[in-house]
Structure formats: C-alpha cells, structure tokens
C-alpha positions as CSV (number, residue, x, y, z in Angstrom):
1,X,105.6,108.0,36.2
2,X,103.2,107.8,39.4
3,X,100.8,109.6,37.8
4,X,100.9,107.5,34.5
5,X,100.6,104.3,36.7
6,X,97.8,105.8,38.7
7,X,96.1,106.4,35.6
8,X,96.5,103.2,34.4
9,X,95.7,101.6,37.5
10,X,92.3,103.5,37.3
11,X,91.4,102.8,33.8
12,X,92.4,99.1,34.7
13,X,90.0,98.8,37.0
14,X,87.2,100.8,35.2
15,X,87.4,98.0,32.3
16,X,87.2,95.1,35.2
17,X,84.5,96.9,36.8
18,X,82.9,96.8,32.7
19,X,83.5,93.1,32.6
20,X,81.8,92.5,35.5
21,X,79.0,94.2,34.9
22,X,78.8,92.6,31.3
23,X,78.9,89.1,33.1
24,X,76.6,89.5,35.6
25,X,74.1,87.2,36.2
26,X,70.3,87.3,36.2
27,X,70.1,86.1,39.4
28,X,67.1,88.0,41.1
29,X,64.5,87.4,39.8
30,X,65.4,85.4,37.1
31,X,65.7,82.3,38.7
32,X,62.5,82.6,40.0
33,X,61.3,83.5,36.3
34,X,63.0,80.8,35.0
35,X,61.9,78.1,37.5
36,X,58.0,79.4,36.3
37,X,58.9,79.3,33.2
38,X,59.9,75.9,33.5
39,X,56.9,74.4,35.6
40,X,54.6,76.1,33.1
41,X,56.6,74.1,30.0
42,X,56.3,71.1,32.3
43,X,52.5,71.6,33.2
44,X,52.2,72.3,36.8
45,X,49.7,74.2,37.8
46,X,49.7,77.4,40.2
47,X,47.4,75.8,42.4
48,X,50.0,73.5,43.8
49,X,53.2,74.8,42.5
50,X,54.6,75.2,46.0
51,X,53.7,71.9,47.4
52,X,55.2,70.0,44.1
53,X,57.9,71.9,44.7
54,X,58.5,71.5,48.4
55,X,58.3,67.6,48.0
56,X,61.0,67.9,44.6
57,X,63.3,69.4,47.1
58,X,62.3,67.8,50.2
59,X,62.1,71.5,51.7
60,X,59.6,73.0,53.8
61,X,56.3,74.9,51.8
62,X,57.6,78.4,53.7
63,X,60.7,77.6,52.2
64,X,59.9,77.5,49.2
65,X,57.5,80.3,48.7
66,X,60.3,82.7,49.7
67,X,62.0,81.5,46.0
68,X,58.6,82.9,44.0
69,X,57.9,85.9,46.0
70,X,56.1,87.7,43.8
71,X,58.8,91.1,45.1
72,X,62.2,89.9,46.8
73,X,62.1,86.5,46.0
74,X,65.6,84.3,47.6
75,X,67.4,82.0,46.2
76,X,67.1,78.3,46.9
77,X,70.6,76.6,48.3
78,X,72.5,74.3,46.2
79,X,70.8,70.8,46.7
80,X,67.6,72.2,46.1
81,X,68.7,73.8,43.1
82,X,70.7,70.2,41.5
83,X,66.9,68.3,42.9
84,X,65.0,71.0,40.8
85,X,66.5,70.8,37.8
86,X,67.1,66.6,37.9
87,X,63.1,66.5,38.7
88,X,62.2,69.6,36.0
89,X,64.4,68.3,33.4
90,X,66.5,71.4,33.0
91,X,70.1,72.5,32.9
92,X,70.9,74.3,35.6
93,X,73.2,76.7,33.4
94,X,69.8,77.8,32.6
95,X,68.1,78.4,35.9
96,X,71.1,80.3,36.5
97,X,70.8,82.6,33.5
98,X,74.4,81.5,32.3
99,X,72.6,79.8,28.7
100,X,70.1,80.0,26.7
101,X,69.3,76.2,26.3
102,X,67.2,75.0,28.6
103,X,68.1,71.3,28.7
104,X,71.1,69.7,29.8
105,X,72.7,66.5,27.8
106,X,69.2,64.7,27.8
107,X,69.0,61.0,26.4
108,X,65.7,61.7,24.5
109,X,68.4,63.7,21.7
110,X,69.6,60.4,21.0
111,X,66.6,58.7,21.0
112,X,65.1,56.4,17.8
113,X,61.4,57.5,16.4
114,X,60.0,54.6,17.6
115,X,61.5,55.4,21.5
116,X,59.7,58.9,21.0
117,X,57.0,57.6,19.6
118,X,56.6,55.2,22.8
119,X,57.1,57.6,25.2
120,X,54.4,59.5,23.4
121,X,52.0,57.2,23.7
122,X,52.9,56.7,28.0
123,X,52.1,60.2,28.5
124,X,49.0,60.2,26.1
125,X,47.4,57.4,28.6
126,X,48.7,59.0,31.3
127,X,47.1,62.4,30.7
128,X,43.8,60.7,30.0
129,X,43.8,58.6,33.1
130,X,44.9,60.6,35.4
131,X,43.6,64.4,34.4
132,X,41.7,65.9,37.2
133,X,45.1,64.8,39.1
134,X,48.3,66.8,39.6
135,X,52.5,65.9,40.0
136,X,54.4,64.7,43.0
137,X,57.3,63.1,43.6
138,X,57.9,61.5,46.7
139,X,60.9,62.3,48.8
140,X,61.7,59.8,51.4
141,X,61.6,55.5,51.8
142,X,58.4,55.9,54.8
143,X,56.2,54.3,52.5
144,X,58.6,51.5,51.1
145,X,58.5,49.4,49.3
146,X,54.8,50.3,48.2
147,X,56.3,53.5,47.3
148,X,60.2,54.4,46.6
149,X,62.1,57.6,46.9
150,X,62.0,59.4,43.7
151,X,58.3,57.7,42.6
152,X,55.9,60.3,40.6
153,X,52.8,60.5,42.0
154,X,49.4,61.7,41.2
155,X,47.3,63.6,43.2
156,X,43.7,64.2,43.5
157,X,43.3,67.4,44.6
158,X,39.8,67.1,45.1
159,X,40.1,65.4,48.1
160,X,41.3,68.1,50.3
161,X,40.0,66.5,53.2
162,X,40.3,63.1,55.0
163,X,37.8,60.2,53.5
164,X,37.7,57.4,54.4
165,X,41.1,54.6,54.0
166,X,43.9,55.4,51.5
167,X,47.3,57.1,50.5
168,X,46.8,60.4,51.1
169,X,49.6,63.5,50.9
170,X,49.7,65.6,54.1
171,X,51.5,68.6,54.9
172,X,52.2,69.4,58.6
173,X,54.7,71.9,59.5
174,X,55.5,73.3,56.3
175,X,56.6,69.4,55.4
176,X,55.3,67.7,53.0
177,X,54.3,63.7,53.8
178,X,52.9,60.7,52.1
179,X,51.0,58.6,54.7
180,X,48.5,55.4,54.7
181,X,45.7,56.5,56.3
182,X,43.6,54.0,58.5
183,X,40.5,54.1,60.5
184,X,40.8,51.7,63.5
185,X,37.7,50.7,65.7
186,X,39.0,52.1,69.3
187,X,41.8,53.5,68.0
188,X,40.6,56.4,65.9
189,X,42.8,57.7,62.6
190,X,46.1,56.1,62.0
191,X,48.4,57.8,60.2
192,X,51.1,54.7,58.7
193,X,54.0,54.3,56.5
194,X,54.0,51.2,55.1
195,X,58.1,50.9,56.0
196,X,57.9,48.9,59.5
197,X,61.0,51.0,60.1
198,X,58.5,54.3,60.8
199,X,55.8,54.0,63.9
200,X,52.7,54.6,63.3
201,X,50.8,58.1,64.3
202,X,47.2,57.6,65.9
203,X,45.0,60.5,66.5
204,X,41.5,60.5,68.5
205,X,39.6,62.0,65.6
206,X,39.3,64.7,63.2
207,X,39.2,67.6,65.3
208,X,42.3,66.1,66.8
209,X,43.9,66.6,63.2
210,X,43.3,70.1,62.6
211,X,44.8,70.8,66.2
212,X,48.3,69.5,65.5
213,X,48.2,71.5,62.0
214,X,47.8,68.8,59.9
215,X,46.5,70.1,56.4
216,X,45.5,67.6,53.4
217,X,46.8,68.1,49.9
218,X,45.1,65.4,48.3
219,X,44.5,61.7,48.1
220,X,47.2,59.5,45.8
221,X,45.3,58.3,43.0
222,X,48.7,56.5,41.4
223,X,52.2,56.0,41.5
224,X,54.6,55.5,39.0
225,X,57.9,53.8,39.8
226,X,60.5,51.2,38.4
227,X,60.7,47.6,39.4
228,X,63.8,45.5,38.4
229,X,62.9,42.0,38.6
230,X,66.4,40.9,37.7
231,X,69.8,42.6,37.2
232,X,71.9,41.2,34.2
C-alpha cells in the first residue's frame, strides 16, 4: 500500500509539474516583444521609444530601458504595466502572453461608420500637420491648466537643443518634464510650469544647463486635450 501511494503520489505530481509547464507564461521576453510589437502597430518610432514610454508610465528613462534590453530585459511593476496598456490601447492579457487578442473591450467595436469614419479623418489631419513630430503624453498637472494630465503631445524632435521661448520636453535625471521655457533680461533661462502651484527654476545660462544634466527631447509643437465647457 505505501508503495502504491508513493507511486501515486509521484505520478501526481509529475502531471502537475506537466500542467505547469503547459501554462506557463511568456513572460521573458515576451513582454518586451509584445510591448514592440505594440508601439510599432501604434507608430512610435525607435528613436524615442524610451522617452514616450518613460512619460506613459511616469517612470524614469533607466527604468525603462531595463524592460527592452535587447538580452535580460525586466519586467515593468504593475502600474506601469495598467498605464501602458490604457495609453497603447492594448489588453493586458496580451502583454502578458495569456491571449491572443490584442485589444481589450474597446468602444471603437461598437462604433457607427460614420464615428469611424470621423475618427479617420482626425488622424488623417493630424498625421499631415504634425509629421516631422513624434507622441507624448504628459504625466503630471505642472503645466495646468495649459496642459492636463493625460494630454497627447507632439514633439519636434528636431529641436534638441534650447531656442529661444516655448514648451519644450526636458529630461533631467532619468525624468522626463514638460516645462515653459523663458528668457529673462538679468535673470537668465527660466524653466516654468504654468501651475502657480510649481516655482519657477532659473539658471545663469546654457552652460549652466548642461551642468545640472538637463538634456532636451524636443520642443512641443501641439497638444491635444479635452475641454468640457458644461456638464449635463
């Protein structure tokens, strides 16, 4: 009898070990893989994958970059992984490699021809206006209520280095910031957030701005947000 249980005990746990090994997930590296795959569908380029990324998840650029290395890439924590699939449009049974659909319950399934068609047409004009720009999405209420928490942003990449007045996204520290940049006679270069809840940032000059690590991504060329002008 002991030996029948042991027996049975042992083939027991061979089939669980069989099931486990038939449900286990894709973790490494197919969340990476999957996460490319997806910013690819969604047309952001390599160039500044990690920074759109970093400010989707509000999360440091080193942070991030550990999630695509190219041989052990991590995994990112949960918020990051619920931001990145609300701002990708993806279901995150999908990043996770538990389904093959990519989308979750998505509104545009239930939308009429002439919805689709409208939305068509809004990226169609935003394409053309905006080309040599790429995707942001601002993360924070600093520049409120000229720019909200959640806005899209476009960024001119060309710009790459401080010229002259404007919105401008900045990375310092691996963070990644959207600041009003002003030059002030006697003052020098005023970094501002157009919330007067956030103090503003002066610095001497440029040379001043490459010391403390500041590093430009690109100069805001538009926004895209939602204002309610009533509630019914």
């Amino acid at each position: 009898m002991i030996a029948t249980d042991l027996a049975e005990n042992e083939e027991g746990g061979n089939v669980a070990r069989r099931r486990d090994s038939e449900t286990a997930l894709d973790l490494l590296p197919g969340v990476r893989d999957r996460l490319n795959q997806r910013l690819d569908y969604v047309g952001i380029p390599q160039r500044g994958r990690l920074t759109y990324v970093a400010a989707l998840t509000s999360r440091a650029v080193q942070t991030v970059s550990r999630w695509f290395e190219p041989e052990r890439p991590g995994l990112p924590d949960v918020e990051s992984l619920a931001r990145l699939c609300d701002g990708l449009g993806c279901s995150s049974d999908w990043v996770l490699g538990l389904t093959a659909e990519q989308l979750g319950a998505s509104s545009l399934m239930h939308a009429s021809a002439a919805e689709l068609q409208w939305v068509g047409e809004v990226l169609e004009r935003l394409r053309r206006a905006h080309r040599e720009c790429e995707p942001m999405q601002m993360v924070g209420d600093e520049m409120a209520p000229s720019i909200h928490d959640g806005d899209f942003l476009f960024v001119d990449r060309r710009h790459d280095k401080l010229g002259g007045n404007g919105v401008y996204a900045l990375e310092i520290n691996g963070r990644v910031l959207v600041r009003r940049v002003e030059y002030r006679m006697g003052t020098g270069i005023v970094f501002k957030c157009d919330n007067p809840a956030y103090e503003d940032y002066p610095v001497k000059d440029t040379d001043s701005v490459r010391r403390i690590g500041l590093r430009v991504l690109g100069k805001i060329h538009a926004v895209i947000g939602i204002t309610v002008f009533w509630n019914s």
